[in-house]
C-alpha positions as a LaTeX table, in Angstrom:
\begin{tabular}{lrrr}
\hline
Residue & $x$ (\AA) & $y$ (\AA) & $z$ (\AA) \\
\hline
Unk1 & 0.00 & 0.00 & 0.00 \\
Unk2 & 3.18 & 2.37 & 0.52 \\
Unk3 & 4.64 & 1.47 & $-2.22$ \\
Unk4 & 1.38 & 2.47 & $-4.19$ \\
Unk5 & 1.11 & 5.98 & $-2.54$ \\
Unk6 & 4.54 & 6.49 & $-3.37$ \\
Unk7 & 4.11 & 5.86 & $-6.96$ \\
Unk8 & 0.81 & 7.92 & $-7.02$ \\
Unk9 & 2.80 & 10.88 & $-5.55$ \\
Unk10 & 5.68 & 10.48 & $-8.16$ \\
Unk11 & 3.09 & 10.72 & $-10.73$ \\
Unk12 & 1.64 & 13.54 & $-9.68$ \\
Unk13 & 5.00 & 14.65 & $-9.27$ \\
Unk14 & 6.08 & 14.32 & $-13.14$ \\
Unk15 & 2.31 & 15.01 & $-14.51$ \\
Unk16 & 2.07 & 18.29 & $-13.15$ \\
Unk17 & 4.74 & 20.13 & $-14.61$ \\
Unk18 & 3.88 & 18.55 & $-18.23$ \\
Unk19 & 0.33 & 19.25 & $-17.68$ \\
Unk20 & 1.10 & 22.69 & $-17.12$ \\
Unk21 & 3.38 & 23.19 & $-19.76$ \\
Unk22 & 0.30 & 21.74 & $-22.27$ \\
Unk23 & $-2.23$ & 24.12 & $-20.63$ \\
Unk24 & $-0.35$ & 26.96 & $-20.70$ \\
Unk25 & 1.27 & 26.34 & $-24.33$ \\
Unk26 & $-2.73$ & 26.09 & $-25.35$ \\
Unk27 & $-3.70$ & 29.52 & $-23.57$ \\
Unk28 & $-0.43$ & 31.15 & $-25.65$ \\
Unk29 & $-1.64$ & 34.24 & $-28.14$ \\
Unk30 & $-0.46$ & 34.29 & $-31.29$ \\
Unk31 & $-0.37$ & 36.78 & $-34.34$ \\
Unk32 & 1.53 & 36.42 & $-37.65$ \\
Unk33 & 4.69 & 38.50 & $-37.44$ \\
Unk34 & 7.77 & 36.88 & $-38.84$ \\
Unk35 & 9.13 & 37.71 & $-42.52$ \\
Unk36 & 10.41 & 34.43 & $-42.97$ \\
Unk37 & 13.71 & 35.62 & $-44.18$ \\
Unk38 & 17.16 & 34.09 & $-44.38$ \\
Unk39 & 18.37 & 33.15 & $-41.13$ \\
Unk40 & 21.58 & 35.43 & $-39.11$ \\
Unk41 & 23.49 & 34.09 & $-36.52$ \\
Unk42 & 22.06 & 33.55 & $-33.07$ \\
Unk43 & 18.84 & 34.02 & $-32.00$ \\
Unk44 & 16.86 & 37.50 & $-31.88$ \\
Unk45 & 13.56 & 38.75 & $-30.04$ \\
Unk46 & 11.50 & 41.53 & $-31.09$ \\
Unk47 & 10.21 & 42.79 & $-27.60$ \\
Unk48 & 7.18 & 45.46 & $-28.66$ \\
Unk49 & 5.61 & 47.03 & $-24.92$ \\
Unk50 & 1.94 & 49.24 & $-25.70$ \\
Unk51 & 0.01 & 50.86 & $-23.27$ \\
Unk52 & $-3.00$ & 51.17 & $-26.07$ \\
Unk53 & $-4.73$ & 53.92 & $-23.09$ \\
Unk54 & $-3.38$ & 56.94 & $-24.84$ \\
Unk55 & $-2.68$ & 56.05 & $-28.51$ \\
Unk56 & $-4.85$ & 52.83 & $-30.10$ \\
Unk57 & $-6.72$ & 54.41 & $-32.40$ \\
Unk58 & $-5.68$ & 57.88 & $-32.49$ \\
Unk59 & $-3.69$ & 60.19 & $-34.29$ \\
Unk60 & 0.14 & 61.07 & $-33.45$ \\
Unk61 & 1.35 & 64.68 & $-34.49$ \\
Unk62 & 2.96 & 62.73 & $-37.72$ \\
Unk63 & $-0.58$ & 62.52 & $-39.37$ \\
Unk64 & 0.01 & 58.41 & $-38.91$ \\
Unk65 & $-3.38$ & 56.61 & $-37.47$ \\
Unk66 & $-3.29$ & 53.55 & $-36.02$ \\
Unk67 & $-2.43$ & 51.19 & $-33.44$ \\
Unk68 & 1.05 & 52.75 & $-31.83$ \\
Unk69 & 4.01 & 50.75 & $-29.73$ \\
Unk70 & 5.40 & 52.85 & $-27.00$ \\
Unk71 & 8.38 & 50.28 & $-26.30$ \\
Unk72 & 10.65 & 48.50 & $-29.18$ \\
Unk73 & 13.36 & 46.27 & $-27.71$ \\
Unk74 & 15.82 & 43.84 & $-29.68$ \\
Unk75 & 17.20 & 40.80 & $-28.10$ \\
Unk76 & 19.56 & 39.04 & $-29.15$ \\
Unk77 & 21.96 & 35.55 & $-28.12$ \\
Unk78 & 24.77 & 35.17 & $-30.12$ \\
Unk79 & 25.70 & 31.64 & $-30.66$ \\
Unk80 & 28.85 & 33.36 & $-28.20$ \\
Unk81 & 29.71 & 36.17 & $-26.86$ \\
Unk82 & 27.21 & 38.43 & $-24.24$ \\
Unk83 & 23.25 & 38.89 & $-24.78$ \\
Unk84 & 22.37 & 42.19 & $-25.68$ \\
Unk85 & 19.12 & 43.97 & $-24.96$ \\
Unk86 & 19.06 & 47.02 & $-27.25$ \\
Unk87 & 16.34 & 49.69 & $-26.81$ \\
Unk88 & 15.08 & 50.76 & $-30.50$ \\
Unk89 & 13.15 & 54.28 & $-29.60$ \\
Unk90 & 9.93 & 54.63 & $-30.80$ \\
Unk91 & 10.45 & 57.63 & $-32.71$ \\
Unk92 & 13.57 & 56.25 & $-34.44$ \\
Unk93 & 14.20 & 58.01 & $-38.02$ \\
Unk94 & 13.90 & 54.24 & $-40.73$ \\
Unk95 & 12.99 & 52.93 & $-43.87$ \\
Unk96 & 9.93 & 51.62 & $-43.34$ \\
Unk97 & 9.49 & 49.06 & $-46.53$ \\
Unk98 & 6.43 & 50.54 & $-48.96$ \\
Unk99 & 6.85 & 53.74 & $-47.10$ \\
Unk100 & 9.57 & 55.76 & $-47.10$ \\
Unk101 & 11.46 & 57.66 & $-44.16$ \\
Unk102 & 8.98 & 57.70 & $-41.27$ \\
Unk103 & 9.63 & 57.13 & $-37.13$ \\
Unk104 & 9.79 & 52.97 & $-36.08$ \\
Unk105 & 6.62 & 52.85 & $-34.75$ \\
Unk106 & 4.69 & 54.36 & $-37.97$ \\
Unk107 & 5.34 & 50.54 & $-39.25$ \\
Unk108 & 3.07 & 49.08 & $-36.60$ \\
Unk109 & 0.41 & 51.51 & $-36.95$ \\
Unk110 & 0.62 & 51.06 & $-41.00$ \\
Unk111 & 1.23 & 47.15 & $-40.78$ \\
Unk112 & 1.24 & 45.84 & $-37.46$ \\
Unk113 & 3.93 & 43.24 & $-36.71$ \\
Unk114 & 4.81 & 41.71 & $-40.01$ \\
Unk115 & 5.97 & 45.48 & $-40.81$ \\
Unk116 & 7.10 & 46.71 & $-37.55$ \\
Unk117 & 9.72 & 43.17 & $-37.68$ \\
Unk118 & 10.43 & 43.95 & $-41.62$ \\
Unk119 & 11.39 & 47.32 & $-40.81$ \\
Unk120 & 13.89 & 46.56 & $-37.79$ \\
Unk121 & 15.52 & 43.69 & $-39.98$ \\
Unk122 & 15.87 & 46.44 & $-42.39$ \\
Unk123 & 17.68 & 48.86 & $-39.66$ \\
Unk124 & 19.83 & 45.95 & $-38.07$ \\
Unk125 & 20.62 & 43.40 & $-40.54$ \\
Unk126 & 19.13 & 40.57 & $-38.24$ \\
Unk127 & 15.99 & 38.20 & $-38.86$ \\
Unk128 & 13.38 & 38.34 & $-36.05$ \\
Unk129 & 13.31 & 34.38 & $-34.67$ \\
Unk130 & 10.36 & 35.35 & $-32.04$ \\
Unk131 & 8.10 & 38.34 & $-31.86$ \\
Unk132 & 6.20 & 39.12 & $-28.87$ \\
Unk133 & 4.24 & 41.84 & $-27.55$ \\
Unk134 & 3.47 & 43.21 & $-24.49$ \\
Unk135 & 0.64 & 44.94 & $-23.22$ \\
Unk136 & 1.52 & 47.21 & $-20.44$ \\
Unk137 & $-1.98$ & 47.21 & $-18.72$ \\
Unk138 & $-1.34$ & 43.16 & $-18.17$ \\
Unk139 & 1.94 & 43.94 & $-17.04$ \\
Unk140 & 0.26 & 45.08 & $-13.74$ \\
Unk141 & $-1.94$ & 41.53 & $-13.36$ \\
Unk142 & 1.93 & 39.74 & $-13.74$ \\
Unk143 & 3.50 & 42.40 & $-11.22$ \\
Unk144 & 0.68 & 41.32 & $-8.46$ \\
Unk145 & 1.09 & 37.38 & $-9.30$ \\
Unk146 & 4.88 & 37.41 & $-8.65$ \\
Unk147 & 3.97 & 39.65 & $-5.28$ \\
Unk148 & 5.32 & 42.85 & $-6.43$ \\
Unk149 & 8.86 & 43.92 & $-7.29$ \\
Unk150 & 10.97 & 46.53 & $-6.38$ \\
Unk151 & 11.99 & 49.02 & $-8.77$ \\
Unk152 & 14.33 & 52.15 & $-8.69$ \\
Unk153 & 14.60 & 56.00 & $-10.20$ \\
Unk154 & 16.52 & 58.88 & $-9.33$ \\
Unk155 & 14.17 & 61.55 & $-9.82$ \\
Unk156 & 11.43 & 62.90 & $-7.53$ \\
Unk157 & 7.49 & 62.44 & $-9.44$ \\
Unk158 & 4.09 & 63.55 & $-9.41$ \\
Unk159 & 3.12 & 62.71 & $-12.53$ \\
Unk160 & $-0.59$ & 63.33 & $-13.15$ \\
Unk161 & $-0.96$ & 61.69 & $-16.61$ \\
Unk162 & 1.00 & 58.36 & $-15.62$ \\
Unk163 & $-0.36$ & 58.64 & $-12.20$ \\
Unk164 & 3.45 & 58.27 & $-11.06$ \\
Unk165 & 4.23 & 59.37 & $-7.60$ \\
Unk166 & 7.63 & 59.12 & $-6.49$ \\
Unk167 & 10.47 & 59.86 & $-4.06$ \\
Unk168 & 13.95 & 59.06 & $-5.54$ \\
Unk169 & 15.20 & 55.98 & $-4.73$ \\
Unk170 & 14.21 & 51.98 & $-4.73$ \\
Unk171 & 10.53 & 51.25 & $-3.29$ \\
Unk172 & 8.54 & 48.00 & $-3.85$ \\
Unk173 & 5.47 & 48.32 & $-5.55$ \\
Unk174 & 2.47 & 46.78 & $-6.77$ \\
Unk175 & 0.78 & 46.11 & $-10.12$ \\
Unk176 & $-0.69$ & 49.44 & $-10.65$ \\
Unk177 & 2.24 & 51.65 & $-9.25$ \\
Unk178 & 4.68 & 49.46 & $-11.56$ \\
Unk179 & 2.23 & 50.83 & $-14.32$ \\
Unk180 & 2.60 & 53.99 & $-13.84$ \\
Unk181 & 6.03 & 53.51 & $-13.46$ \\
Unk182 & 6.21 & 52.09 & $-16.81$ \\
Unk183 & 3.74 & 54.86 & $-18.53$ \\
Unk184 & 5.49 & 58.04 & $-16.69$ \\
Unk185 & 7.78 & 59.95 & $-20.08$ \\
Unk186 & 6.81 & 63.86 & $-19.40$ \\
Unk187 & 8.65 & 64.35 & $-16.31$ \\
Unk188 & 11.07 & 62.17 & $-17.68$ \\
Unk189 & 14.40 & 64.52 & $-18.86$ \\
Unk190 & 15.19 & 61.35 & $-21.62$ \\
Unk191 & 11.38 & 61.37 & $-22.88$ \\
Unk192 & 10.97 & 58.30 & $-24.64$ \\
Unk193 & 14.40 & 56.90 & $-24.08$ \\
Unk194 & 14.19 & 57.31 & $-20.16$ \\
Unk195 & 10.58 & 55.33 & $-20.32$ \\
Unk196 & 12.21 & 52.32 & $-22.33$ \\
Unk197 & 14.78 & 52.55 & $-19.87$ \\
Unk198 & 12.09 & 52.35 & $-17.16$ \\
Unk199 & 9.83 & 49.59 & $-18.89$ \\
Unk200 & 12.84 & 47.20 & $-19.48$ \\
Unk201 & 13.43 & 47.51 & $-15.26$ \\
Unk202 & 10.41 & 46.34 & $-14.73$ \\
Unk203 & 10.30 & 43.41 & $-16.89$ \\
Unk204 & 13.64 & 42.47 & $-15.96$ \\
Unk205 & 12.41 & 42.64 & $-12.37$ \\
Unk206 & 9.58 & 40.38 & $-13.17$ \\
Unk207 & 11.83 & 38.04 & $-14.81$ \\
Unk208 & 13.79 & 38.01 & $-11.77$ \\
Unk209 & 11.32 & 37.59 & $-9.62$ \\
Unk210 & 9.80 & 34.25 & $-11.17$ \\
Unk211 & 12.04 & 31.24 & $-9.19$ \\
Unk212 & 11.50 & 28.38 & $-10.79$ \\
Unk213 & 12.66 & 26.69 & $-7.10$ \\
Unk214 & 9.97 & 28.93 & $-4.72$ \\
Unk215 & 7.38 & 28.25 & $-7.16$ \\
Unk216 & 7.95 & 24.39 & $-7.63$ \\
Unk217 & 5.48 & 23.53 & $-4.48$ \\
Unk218 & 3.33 & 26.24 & $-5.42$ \\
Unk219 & 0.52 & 24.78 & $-8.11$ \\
Unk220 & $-1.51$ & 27.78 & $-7.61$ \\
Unk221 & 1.15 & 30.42 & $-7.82$ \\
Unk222 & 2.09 & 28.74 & $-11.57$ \\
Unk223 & $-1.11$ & 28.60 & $-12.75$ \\
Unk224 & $-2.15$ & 32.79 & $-11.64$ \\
Unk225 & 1.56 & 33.14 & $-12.99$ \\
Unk226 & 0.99 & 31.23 & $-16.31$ \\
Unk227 & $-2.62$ & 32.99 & $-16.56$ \\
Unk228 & $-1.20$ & 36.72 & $-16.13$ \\
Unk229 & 1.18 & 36.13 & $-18.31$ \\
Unk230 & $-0.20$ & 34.64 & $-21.09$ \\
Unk231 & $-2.85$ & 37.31 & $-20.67$ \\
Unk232 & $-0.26$ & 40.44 & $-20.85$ \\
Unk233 & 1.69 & 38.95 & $-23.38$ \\
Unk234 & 1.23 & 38.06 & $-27.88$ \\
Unk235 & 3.76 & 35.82 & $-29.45$ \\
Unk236 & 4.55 & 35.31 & $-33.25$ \\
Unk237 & 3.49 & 32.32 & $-34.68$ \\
Unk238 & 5.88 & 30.02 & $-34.60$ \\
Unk239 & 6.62 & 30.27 & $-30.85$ \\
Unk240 & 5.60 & 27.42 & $-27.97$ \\
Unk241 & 6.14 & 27.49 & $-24.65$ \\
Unk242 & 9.63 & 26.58 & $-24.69$ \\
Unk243 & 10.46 & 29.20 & $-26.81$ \\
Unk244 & 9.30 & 31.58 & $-24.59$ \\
Unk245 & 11.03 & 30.09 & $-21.72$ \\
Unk246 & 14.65 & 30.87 & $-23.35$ \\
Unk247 & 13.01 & 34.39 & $-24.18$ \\
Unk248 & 13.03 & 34.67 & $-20.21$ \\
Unk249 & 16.41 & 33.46 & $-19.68$ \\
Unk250 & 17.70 & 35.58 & $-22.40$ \\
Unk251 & 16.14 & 38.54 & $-20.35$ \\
Unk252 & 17.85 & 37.94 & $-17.32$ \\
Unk253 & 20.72 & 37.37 & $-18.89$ \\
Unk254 & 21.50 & 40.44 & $-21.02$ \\
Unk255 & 20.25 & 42.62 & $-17.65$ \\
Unk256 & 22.79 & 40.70 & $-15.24$ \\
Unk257 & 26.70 & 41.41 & $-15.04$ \\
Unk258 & 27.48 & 39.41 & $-18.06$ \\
Unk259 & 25.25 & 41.31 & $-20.55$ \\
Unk260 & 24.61 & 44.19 & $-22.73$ \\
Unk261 & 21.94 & 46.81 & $-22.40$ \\
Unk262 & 21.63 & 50.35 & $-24.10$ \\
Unk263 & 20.61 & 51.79 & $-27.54$ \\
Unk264 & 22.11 & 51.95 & $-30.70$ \\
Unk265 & 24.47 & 55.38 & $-31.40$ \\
Unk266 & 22.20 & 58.39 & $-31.25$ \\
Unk267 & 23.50 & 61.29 & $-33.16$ \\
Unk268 & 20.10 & 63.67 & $-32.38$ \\
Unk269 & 17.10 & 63.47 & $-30.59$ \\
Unk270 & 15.78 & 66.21 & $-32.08$ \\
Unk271 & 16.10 & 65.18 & $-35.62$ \\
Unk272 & 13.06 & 66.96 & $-37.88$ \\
Unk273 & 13.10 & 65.52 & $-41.25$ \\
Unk274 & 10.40 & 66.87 & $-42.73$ \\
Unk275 & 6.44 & 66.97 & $-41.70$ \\
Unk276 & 6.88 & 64.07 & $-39.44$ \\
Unk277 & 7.58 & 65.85 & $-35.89$ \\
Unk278 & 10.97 & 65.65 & $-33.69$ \\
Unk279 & 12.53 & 62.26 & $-34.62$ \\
Unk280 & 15.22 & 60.30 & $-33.02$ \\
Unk281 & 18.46 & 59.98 & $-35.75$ \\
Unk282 & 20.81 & 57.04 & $-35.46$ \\
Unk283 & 24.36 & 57.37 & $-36.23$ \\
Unk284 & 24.34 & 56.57 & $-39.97$ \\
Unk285 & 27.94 & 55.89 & $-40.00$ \\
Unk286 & 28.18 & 53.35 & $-36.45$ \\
Unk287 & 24.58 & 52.15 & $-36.92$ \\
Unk288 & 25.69 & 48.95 & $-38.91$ \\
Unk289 & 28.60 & 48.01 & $-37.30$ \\
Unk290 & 27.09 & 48.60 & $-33.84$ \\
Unk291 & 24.63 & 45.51 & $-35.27$ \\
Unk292 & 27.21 & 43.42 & $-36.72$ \\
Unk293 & 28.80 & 43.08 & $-33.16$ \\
Unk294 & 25.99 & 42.79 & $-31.66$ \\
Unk295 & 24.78 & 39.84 & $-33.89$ \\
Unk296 & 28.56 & 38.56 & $-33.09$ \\
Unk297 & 28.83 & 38.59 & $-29.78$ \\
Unk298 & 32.37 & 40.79 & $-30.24$ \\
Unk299 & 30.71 & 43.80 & $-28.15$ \\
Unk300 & 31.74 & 44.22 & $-24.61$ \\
Unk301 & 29.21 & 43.39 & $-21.30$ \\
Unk302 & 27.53 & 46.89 & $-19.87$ \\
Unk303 & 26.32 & 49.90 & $-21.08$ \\
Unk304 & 25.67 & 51.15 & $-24.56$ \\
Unk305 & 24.27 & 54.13 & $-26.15$ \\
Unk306 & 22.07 & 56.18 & $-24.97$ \\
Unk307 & 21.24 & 60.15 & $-25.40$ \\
Unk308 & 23.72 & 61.95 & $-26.62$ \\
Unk309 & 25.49 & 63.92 & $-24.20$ \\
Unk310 & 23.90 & 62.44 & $-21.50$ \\
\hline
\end{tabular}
């Protein structure tokens, strides 16, 4: 009779992980995104973050309607060498393909992901393996299902349109302060920049937060986990569970002491092309080399980027 309870535990044991890997590869949502072009060394993420509460829908000063992404982030694993984590800003001066010179994020509002990952193979010479995107307003539902996280900034903030209140310095929070944490880019002296900045802490904090160890006794905790997540979050096509797994472990690696986090080399911030509004302009000159190493693995862990003279 021991001998049987034992087993029946075991199996419990072993079923419940693969059961939960089934459910939640079944409650993944998935849009089609990926070019299928030629393949580039390594891997590489498209990480797209929109908080649709101010722009779905409307109208940005560019004349482009739409559906707008406030965050674009590249990941990428060489097959050696550091992961990077590059922050593309939204209002970054491309080629968008049928289109002409517009800012990044004029490709999602005119063609959603397939054109937003054309357009960023286009700027860095890498194919997009996995595309997934992020809505910020879930964000908050994954923030309360890991128990919070803690979260840092200089600057003092009473930010009415984020709803950002802060006193410089690290302070946990909960799902709905992380938001506005995430949202906050007026009082913000880097604008756009500083919020990617500010967005990538807090999924990185998320990421750090989920133990695989504390939450192995914890059914429930996986399952609101797995269910928040899955909720907050839209993969490509092509990706499983699995997939999304390494995603996570790519994360936390380009963020710890080993990694590579920044932007690509920002000549202007300021950059007015035409009828189009301020625009962010990349270095034309370091742009593509800047993505070569990255896509090599040849670029140093830390700090890259960022706004000029800052």
């Amino acid at each position: 009779m021991a001998l049987a309870v034992v087993a029946v535990l075991l199996l419990v044991a072993l079923a419940w992980p693969v059961g939960l890997l089934v459910w939640a590869n079944g409650k993944l949502q998935r849009t089609t995104a990926l070019s299928g072009g030629a393949d580039t060394a390594g891997t590489t993420y498209l990480l797209t973050g929109s908080d649709a509460r101010g722009e779905e829908g409307g109208i940005a000063e560019d004349g482009t309607e739409g559906q707008r992404t406030d965050t674009i982030l590249l990941l990428h694993v060489p097959r050696s060498g550091p992961t990077a984590l590059i922050s593309l800003p939204r209002d970054t001066y491309v080629e968008v393909p049928g289109h002409g010179g517009a800012k990044l994020n004029s490709a999602f509002a005119w063609g959603g992901a397939p054109l937003l990952v054309q357009t960023v193979e286009g700027l860095t010479g890498l194919t997009v393996d996995h595309y997934a995107e992020i809505g910020m307003g879930g964000v908050a539902h994954v923030v309360d299902a890991v128990g919070g996280v803690n979260l840092c900034y200089d600057g003092a903030v009473d930010d009415k349109d984020s709803g950002m209140v802060w006193q410089p310095g690290c302070h946990d929070v909960d799902g709905t302060q992380a938001l506005a944490f995430a949202r906050m880019r007026k009082a913000d002296l880097q604008g756009d920049v500083g919020r990617a900045l500010r967005q990538r802490q807090l999924i990185g904090a998320v990421v750090a937060k989920v133990d695989p160890k504390a939450l192995a006794l914890r059914p429930g905790a996986q399952v609101a986990l797995v269910d928040a997540g899955t909720s907050a979050l839209t993969f490509d096509e092509d990706t499983g569970v699995l997939d999304v797994a390494r995603l996570a472990v790519a994360f936390r690696n380009a963020n710890g002491p080993g990694g590579i986090t920044g932007t690509p080399p920002i000549v202007d911030m300021n950059y007015r092309p035409g009828n189009i509004g301020a625009a962010v302009l990349l270095d034309e000159a370091a742009t593509p080399p800047f993505f070569a190493a990255v896509r090599d693995g040849t670029l140093p862990p830390g700090q890259v980027g960022g706004v000029p003279g800052g």
